[in-house]
Residue frames as qw, qx, qy, qz and C-alpha x, y, z in Angstrom:
[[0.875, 0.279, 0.341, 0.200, 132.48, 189.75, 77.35],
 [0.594, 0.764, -0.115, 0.225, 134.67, 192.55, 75.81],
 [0.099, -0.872, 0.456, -0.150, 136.84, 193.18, 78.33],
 [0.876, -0.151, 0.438, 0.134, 137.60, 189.26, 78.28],
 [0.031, 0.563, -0.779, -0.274, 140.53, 187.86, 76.09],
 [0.839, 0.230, -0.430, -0.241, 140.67, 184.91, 74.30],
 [0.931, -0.292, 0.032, -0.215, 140.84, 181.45, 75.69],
 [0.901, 0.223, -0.236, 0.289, 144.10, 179.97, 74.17],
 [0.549, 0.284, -0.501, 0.605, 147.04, 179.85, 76.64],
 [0.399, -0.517, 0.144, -0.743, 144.59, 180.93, 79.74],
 [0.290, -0.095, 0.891, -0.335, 143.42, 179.48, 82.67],
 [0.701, 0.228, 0.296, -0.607, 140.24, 178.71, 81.17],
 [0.610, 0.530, -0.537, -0.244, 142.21, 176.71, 78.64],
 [0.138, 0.209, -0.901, 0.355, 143.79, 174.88, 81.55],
 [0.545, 0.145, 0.659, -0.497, 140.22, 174.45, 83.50],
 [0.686, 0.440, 0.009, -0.580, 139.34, 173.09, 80.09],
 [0.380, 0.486, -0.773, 0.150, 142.23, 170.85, 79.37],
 [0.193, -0.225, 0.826, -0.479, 142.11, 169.64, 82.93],
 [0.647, 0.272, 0.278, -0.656, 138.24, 168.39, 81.36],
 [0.563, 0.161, 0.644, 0.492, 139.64, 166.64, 78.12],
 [0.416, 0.851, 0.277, -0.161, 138.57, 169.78, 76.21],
 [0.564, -0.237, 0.206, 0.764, 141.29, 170.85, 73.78],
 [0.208, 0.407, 0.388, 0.800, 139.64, 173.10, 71.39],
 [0.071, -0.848, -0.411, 0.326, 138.30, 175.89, 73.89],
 [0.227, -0.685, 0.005, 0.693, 140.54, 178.50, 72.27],
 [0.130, 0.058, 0.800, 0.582, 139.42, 178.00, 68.91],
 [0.021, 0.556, 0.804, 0.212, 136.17, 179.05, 69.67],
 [0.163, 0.385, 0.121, 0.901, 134.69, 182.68, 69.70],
 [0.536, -0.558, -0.346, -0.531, 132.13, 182.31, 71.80],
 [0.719, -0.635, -0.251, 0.130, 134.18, 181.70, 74.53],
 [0.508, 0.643, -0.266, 0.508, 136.64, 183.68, 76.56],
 [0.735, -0.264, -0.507, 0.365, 138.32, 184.54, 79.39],
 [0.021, -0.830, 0.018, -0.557, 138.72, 186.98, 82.10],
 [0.649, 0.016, -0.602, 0.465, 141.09, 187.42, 85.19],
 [0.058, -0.031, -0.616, 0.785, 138.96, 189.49, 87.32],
 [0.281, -0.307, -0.790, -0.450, 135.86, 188.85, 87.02],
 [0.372, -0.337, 0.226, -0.835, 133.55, 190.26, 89.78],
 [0.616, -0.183, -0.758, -0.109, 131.97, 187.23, 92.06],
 [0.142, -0.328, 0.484, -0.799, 129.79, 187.34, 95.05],
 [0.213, -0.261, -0.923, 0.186, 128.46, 184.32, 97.13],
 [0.411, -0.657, -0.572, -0.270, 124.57, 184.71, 98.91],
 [0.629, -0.723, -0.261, 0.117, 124.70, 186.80, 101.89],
 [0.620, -0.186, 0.044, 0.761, 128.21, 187.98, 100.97],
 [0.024, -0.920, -0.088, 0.382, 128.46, 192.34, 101.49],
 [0.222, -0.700, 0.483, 0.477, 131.79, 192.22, 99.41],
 [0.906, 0.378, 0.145, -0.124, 132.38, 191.30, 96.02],
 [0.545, -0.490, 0.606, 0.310, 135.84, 189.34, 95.21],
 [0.564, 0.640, -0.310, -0.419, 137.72, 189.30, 91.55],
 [0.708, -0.108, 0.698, 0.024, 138.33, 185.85, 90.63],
 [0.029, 0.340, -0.755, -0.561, 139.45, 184.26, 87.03],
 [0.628, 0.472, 0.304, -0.539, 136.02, 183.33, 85.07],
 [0.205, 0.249, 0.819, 0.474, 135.44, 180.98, 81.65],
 [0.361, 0.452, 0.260, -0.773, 132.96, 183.67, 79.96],
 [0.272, 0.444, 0.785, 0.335, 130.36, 182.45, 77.15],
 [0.208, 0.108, -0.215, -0.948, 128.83, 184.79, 74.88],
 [0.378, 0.392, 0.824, -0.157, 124.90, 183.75, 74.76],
 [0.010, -0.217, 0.511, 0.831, 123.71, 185.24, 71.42],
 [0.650, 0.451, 0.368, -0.489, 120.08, 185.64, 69.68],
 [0.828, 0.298, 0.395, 0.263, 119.74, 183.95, 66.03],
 [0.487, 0.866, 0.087, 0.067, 121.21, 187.03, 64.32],
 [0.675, -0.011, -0.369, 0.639, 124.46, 186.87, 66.64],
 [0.009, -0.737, 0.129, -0.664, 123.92, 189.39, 68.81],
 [0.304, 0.242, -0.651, 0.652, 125.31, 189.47, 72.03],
 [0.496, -0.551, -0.428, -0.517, 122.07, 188.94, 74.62],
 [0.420, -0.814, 0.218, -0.337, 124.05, 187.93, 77.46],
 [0.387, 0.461, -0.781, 0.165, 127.03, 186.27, 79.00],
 [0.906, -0.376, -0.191, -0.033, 127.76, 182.90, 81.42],
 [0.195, 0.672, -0.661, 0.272, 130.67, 183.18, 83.69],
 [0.911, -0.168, -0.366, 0.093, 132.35, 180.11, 85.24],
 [0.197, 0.833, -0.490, 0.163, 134.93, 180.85, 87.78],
 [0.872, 0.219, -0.433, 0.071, 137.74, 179.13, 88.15],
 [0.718, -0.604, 0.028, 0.346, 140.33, 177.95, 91.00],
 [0.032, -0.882, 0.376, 0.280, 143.69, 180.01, 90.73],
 [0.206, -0.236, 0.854, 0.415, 145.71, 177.25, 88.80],
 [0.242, 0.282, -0.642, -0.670, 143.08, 176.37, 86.63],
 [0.211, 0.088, -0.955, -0.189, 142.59, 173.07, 87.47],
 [0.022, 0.625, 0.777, -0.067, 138.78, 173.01, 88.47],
 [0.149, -0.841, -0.260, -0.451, 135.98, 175.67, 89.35],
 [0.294, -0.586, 0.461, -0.599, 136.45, 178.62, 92.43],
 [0.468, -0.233, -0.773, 0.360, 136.05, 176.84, 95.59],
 [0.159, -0.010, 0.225, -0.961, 133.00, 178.80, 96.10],
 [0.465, 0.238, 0.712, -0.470, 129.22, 178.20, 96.79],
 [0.521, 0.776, 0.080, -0.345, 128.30, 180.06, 93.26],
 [0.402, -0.401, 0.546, 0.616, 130.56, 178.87, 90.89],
 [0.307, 0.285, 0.709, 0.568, 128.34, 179.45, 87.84],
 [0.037, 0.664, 0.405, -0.628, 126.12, 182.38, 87.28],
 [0.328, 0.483, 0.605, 0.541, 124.13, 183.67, 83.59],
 [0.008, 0.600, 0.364, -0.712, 122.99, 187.25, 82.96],
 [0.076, 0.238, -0.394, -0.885, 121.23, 188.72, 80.49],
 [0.745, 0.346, -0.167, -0.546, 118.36, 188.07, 77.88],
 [0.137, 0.360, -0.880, -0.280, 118.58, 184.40, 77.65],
 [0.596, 0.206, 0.765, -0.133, 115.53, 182.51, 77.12],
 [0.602, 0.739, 0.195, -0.232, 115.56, 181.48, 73.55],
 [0.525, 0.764, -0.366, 0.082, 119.08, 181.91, 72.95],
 [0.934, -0.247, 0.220, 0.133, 122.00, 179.90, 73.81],
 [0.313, -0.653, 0.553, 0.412, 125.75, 179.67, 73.44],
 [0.872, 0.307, 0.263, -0.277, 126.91, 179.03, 70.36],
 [0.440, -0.647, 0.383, 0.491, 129.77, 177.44, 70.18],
 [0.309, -0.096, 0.763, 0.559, 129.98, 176.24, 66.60],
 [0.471, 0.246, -0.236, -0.814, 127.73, 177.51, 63.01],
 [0.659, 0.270, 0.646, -0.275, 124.77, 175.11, 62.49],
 [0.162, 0.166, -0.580, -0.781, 124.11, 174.41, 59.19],
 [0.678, -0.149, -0.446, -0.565, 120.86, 171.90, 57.83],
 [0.752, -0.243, -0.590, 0.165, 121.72, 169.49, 61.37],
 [0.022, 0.611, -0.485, 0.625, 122.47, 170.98, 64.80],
 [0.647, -0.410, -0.577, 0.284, 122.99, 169.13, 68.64],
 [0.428, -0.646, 0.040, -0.631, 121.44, 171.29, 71.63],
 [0.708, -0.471, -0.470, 0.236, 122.06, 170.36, 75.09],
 [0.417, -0.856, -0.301, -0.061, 122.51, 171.93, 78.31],
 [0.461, -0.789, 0.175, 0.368, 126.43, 172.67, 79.46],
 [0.327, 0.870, -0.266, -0.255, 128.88, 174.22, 77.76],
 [0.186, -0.490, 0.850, -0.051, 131.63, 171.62, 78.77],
 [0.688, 0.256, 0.626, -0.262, 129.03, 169.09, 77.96],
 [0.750, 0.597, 0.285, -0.003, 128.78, 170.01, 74.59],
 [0.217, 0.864, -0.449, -0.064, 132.17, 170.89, 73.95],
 [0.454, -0.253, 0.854, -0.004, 132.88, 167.49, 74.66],
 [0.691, 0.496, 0.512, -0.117, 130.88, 166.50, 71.69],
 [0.387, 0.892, -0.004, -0.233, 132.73, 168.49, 69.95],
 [0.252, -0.642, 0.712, 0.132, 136.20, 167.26, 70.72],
 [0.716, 0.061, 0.686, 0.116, 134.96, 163.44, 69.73],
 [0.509, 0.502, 0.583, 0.387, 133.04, 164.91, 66.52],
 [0.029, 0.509, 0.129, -0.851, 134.09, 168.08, 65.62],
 [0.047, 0.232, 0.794, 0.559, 131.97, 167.69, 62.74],
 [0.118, -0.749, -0.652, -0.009, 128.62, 168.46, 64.79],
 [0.050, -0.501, 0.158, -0.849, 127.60, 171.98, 65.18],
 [0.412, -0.475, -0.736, 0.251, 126.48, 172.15, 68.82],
 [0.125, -0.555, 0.092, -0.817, 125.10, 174.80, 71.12],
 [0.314, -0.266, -0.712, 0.569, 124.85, 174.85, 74.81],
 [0.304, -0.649, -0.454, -0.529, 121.47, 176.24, 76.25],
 [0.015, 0.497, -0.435, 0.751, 122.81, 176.69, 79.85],
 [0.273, 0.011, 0.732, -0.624, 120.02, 174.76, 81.71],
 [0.237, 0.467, 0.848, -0.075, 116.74, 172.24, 81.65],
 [0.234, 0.603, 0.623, -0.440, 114.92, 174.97, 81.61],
 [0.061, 0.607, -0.476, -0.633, 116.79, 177.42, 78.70],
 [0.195, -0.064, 0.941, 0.269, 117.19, 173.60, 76.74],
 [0.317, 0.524, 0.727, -0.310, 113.16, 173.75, 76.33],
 [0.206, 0.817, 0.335, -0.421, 112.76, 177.03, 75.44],
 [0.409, -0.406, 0.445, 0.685, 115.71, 177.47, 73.03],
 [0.432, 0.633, -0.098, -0.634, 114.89, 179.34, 69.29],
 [0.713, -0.024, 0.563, 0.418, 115.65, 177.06, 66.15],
 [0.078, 0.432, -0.384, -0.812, 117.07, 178.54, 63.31],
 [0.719, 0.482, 0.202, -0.458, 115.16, 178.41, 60.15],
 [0.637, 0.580, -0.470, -0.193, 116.16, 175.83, 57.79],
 [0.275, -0.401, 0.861, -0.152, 117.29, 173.48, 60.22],
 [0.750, 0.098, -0.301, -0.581, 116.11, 169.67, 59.25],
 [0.845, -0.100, -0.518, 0.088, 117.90, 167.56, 61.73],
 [0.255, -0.673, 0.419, -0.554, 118.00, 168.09, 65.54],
 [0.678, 0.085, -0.707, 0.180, 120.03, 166.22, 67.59],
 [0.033, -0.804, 0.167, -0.570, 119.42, 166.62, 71.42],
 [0.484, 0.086, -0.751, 0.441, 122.18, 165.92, 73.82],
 [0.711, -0.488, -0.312, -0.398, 120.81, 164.89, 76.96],
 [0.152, -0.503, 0.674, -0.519, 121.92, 165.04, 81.01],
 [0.595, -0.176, -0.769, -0.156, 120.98, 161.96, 82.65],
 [0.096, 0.180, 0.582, -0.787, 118.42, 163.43, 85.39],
 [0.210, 0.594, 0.777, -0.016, 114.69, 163.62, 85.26],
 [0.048, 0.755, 0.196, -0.624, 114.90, 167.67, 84.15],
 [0.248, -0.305, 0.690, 0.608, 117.31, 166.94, 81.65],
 [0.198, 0.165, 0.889, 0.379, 114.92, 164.34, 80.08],
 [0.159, 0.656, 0.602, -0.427, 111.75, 166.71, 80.62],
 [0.055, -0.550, 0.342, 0.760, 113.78, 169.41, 78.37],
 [0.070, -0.346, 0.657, 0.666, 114.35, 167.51, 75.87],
 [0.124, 0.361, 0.906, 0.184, 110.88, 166.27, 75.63],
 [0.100, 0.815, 0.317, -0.474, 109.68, 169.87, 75.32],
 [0.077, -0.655, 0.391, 0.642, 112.03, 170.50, 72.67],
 [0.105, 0.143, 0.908, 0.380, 111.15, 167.49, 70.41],
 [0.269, 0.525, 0.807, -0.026, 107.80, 168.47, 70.49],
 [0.260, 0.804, 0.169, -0.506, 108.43, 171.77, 69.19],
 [0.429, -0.435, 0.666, 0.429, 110.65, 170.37, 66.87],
 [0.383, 0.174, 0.907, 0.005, 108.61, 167.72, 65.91],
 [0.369, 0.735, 0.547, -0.160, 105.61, 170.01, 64.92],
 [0.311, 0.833, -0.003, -0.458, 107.48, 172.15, 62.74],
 [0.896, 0.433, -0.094, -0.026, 108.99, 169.08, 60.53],
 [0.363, 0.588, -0.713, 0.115, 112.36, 168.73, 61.98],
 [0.904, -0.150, -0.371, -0.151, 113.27, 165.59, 62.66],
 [0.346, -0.737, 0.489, -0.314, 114.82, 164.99, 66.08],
 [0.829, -0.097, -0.510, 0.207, 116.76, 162.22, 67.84],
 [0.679, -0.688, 0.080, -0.243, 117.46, 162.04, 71.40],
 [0.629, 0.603, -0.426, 0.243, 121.44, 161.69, 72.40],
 [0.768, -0.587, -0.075, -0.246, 122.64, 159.84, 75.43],
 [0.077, 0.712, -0.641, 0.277, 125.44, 159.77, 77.76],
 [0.620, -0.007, -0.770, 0.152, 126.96, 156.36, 79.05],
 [0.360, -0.155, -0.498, 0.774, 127.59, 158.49, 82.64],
 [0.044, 0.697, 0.411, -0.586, 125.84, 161.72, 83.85],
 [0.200, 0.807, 0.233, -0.505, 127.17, 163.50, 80.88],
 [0.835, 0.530, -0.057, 0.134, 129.01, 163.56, 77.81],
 [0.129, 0.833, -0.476, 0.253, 132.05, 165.33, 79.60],
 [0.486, -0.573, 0.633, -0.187, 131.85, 162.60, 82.09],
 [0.927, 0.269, 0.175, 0.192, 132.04, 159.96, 79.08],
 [0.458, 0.760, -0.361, 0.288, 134.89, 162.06, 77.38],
 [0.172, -0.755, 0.525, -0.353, 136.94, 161.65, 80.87],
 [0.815, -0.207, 0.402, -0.362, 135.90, 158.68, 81.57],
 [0.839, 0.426, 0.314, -0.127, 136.76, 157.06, 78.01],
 [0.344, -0.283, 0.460, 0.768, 138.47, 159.21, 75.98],
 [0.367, 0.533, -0.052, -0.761, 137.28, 160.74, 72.83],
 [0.443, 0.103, -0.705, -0.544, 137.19, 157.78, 70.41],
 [0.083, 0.333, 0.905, -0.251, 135.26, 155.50, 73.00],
 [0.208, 0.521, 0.525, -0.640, 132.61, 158.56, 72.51],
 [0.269, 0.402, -0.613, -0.625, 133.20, 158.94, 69.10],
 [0.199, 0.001, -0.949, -0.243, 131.86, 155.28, 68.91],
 [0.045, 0.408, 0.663, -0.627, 129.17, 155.76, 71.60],
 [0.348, 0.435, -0.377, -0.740, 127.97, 158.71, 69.18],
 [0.090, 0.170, -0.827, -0.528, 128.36, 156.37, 65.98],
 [0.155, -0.128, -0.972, -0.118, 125.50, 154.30, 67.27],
 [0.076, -0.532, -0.555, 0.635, 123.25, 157.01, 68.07],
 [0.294, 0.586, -0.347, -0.671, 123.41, 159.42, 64.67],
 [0.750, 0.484, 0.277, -0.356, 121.25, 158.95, 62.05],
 [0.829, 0.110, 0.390, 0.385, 122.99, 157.15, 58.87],
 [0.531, 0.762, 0.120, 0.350, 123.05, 160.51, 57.06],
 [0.084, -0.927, 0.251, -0.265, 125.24, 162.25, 59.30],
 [0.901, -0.425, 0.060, 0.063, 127.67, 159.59, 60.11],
 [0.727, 0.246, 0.031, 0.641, 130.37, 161.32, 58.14],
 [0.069, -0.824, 0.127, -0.548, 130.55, 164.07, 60.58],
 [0.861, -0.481, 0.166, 0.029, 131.61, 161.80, 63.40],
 [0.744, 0.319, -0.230, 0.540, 135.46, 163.15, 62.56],
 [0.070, 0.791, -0.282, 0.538, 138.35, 165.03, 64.23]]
């Protein structure tokens, strides 16, 4: 993660763009690196390749461990490789975070996922847990009193997030359960555009928080 660069005017901006994501380079938690170290199953050699890195971070913000995405040389998707995603570090419990939570926060599983939530409403704080299984196990901060959690539409997805509500649940924050038209929110955002999901959203968030559903 240090030896990465910031996002804005990278490829990882373009493989993010090329997503409907404009505000990757606005965000700290993500960055970018153009050689990035990447090595398929079975493969003796390892090959530098242009990576979207996430910072995964415990509640105090420390650095616990990174996600790298890599990307095709122009930008415009992932590598054209078997592995194109791959997490290291300390990371059950903690989770990307791309935006500060305050008394409301939305959890869900890809980064691009929930940076698409962001783009409709950048109002929500969101954080990206990295996987079903991460999505379960993830820490809440203390003082939280509304948890929103964005859901993949797969049976693992929905298993998560019914592990998470119930720890939620039992320590008084109230949860609701966010759903994508498509597989995911990125593939509503592409599909749609960002005020179709913006409206999608609208009818999904609780009445107090419907004046975060800007930007």
């Amino acid at each position: 993660f240090a030896a990465s660069v910031p996002v804005a005017g990278t490829l990882a901006d373009t493989y993010l763009r090329a997503r409907g994501i404009t505000q990757g380079g606005t965000m700290s938690a993500l960055r970018f690196h153009p050689k990035c170290w990447h090595r398929d199953e079975g493969q003796t050699r390892s090959i530098p390749r242009p990576a979207l890195i996430a910072a995964v971070t415990d509640g105090a913000g420390g650095l616990q461990g990174a996600h790298r995405t890599w990307l095709a040389p122009d930008g415009q998707g992932k590598a054209a490789v078997e592995t194109q995603r791959r997490a290291m570090g300390h990371l059950l419990g903690n989770a990307v975070r791309l935006t500060p939570h305050d008394d409301i926060l939305v959890i869900g599983e890809g980064i691009e996922t929930m940076l698409s939530l962001s783009e409709a409403a950048s109002g929500l704080p969101v954080w990206a847990a990295l996987s079903s299984g991460h999505l379960g196990a993830v820490q809440l901060p203390e003082g939280l009193q509304r948890l929103y959690i964005a859901i993949d539409r797969d049976p693992a997805g929905q298993r998560a997030a019914e592990r998470l509500s119930a720890r939620a649940t039992e320590i008084g924050i109230a949860v609701r359960v966010l759903e994508p038209r498509l597989g995911d929110f990125n593939d509503d955002l592409r599909a749609t555009g960002k005020e179709a999901l913006r409206q999608h959203l609208a009818g999904q968030i609780g009445l107090e928080d419907r004046q975060r559903l800007s930007g």
